[in-house]
N, C-alpha and C positions, 0 to 999 in steps of 0.2 A: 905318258903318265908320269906322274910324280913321284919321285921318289915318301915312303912313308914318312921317313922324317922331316921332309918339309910339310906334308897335310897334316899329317895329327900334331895335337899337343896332348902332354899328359890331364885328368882332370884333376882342377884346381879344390881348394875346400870347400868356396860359394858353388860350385857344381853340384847337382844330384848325381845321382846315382843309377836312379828307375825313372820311366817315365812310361803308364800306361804298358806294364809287363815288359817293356822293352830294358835289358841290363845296358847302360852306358857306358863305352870301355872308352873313348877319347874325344878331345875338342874337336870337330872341325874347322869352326868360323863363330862369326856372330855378324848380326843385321840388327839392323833399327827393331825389329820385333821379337829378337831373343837371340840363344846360342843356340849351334849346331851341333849334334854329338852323332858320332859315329856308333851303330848300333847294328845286332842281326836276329832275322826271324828266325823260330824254331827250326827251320830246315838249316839255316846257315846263311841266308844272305844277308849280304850289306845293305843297311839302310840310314839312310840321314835322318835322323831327328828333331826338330825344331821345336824349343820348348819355352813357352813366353815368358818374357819377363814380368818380375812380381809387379809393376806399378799396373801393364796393362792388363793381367791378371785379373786384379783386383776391381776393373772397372767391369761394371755389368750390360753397357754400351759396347764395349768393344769384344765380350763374347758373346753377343747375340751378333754383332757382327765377321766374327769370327768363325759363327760357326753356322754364316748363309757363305762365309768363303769356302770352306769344306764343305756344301753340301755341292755348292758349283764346281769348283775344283776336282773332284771325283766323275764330274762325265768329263773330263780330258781327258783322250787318250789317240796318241800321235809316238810316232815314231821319233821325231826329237823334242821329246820333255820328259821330263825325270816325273812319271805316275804316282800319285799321291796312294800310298797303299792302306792307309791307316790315320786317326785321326780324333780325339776328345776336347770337343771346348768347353767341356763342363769341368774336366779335371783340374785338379788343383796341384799344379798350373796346368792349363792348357797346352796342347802339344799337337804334329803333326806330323807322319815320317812319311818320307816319299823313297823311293828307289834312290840308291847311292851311285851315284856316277864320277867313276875313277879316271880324273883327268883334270887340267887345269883350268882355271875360267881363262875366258881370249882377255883381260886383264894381265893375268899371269903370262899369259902365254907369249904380248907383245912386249910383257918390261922383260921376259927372258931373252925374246929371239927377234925381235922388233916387229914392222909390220908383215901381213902375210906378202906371198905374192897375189898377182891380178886371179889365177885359176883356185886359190885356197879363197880368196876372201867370194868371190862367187859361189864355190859350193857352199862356206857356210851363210852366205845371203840366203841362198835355196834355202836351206837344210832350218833356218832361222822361220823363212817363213810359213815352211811347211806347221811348223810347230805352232804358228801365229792362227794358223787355219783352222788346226783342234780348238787352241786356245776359245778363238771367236766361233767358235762354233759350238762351245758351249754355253754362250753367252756372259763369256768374260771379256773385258779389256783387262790385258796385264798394266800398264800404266808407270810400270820400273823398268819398260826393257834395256840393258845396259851392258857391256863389255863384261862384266862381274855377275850377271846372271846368265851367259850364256859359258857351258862348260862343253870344252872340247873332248870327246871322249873319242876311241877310235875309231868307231862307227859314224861318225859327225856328231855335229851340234847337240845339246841337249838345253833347252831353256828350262830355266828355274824359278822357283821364288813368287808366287802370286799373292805375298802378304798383304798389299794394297791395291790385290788387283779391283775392279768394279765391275759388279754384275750389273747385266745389260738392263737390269730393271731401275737403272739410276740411281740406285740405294746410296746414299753419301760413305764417306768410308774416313771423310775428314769432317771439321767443324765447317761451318757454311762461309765458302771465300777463300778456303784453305787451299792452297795447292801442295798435291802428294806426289813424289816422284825425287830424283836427283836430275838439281837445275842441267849439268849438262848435256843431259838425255833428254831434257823434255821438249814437248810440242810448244809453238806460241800457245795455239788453245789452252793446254797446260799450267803455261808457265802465268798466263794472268785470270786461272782461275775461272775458265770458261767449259764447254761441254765438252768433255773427254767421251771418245767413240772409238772404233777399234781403229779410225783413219790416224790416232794417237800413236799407237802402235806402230803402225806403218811409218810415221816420221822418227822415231826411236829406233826402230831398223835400222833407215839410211844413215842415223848419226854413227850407228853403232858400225854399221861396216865401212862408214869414213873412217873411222877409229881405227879399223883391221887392217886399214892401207894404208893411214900415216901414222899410226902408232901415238895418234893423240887425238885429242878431243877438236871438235871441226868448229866449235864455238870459241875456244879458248879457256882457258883455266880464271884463274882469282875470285874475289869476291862471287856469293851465290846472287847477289841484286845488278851488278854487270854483266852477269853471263846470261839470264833471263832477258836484260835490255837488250843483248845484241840478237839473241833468239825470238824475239817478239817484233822488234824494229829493223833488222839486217838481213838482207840477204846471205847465201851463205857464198864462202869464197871458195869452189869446187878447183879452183886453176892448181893445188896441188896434188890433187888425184889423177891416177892413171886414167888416161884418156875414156880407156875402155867402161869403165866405171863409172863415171861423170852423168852420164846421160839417166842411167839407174837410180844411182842416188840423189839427183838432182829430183830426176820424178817422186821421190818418196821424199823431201824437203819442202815441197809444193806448198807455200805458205798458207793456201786452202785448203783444205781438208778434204773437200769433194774432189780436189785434182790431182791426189794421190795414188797410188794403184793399188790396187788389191792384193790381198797375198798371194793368190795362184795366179795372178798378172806378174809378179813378181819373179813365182819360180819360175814360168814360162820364161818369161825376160832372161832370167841366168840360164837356164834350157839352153835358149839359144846361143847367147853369145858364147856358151862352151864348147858349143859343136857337135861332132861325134865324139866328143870325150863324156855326154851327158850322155849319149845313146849305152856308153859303153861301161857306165857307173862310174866311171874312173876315182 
């Protein structure tokens, strides 16, 4: 866990204050669709707040779509993802808290301590997909999954953040053509703007636990229209990951979409190659 002086920051003057009776006592973060405030329910728990920014506020597009994400969002409910417990797209501004989970994103975790070993980055592949299985099973694709939305807390994994996720009724969540996501994480189908399905997901996994084992991105860094070309045109170069690894996330790279595995192919997958250390929760 983090020390508090690294996660919060104090709030600033453009901060509120309230949000939907919740009192906001510190910064957590910010995202493409607003800041994050540290908050707690009347009994006392911690909860994340996420409170949109005034431009996408102010659009009437993007709270009717906002608030079919919280109505989807709300049957999630899994063991690794941070539960949306509360939630107004009508308020001004719009807001949504989810349970606060106290621990660092695998971001954080790998610029601290670099990458995991071979037996951490398997249970959180598991522990990832497990979460990918509620997720799609309420008929969301998350469509951002990345090193920075998944937060390591000491029970495992916890996925985050479904601000652009897509409900499974194809509903657009961009302008037409747009692709939504961050270039390094994304799927080809993705990256050139084609049908995103939860097999999207599944190749955001593999990048993300290539990520856990070399402690960087499997596509490479710079410009976001290079790293979409080699994602879309390249195969990927697996020869610096741990042997054991390779075969896994190669399967979830599968530049088809149909030849990718499923998430509970996935957890099996890490099942096994952990052994009796799976039998034993280790």
């Amino acid at each position: 866990m983090k020390h508090t002086t690294e996660v919060f920051q104090a709030l600033q003057g453009d901060d509120p204050r309230e949000a939907g009776g919740y009192r906001l006592v510190a910064r957590i973060g910010a995202g493409g669709m607003g800041r994050v405030y540290l908050a707690h329910t009347r009994g006392g728990r911690p909860v994340a707040v996420k409170v949109v920014r005034p431009e996408l506020a102010d659009d009437p597009a993007f709270r009717r779509r906002f608030g079919r994400e919280i109505r989807a969002a709300r049957k999630v409910k899994g063991a690794y993802t941070a539960e949306l417990i509360d939630a107004d797209p009508d308020d001004a501004p719009p807001w949504l808290a989810t349970l606060y989970v106290p621990g660092p994103s695998l971001t954080e975790a790998v610029a601290r301590s670099g990458p995991l070993p071979v037996p951490a980055v398997l249970w959180l592949t598991a522990g990832v997909a497990e979460a990918l299985q509620a997720i799609h099973g309420a008929g969301i694709v998350h469509r951002d999954l990345k090193p920075s939305n998944v937060l390591l807390a000491s029970d495992g994994p916890r996925v985050i953040d479904f601000g652009i996720s897509l409900a499974s009724d194809g509903t657009a969540h961009t302008a037409t053509g747009a692709a939504a996501g961050t270039p390094q994480f994304m799927a080809p189908e993705q990256a050139s703007a084609g049908d995103v399905t939860a097999a999207t997901d599944i190749f955001a996994l593999g990048q993300t636990a290539a990520f856990a084992a070399l402690g960087r991105s499997l596509y490479g860094d710079g410009p976001s229209v290079g790293v979409l070309y080699r994602i879309v045109h390249s195969a990927p170069d697996l020869s610096g990951l741990p042997e054991r690894l390779r075969e896994l996330i190669g399967g979830c790279l599968a530049a088809d979409p149909t030849e990718r595995p499923t998430p509970a192919e996935v957890v099996e997958w890490c099942r096994r190659e952990l052994g009796r250390d799976a039998e034993a929760g280790a």
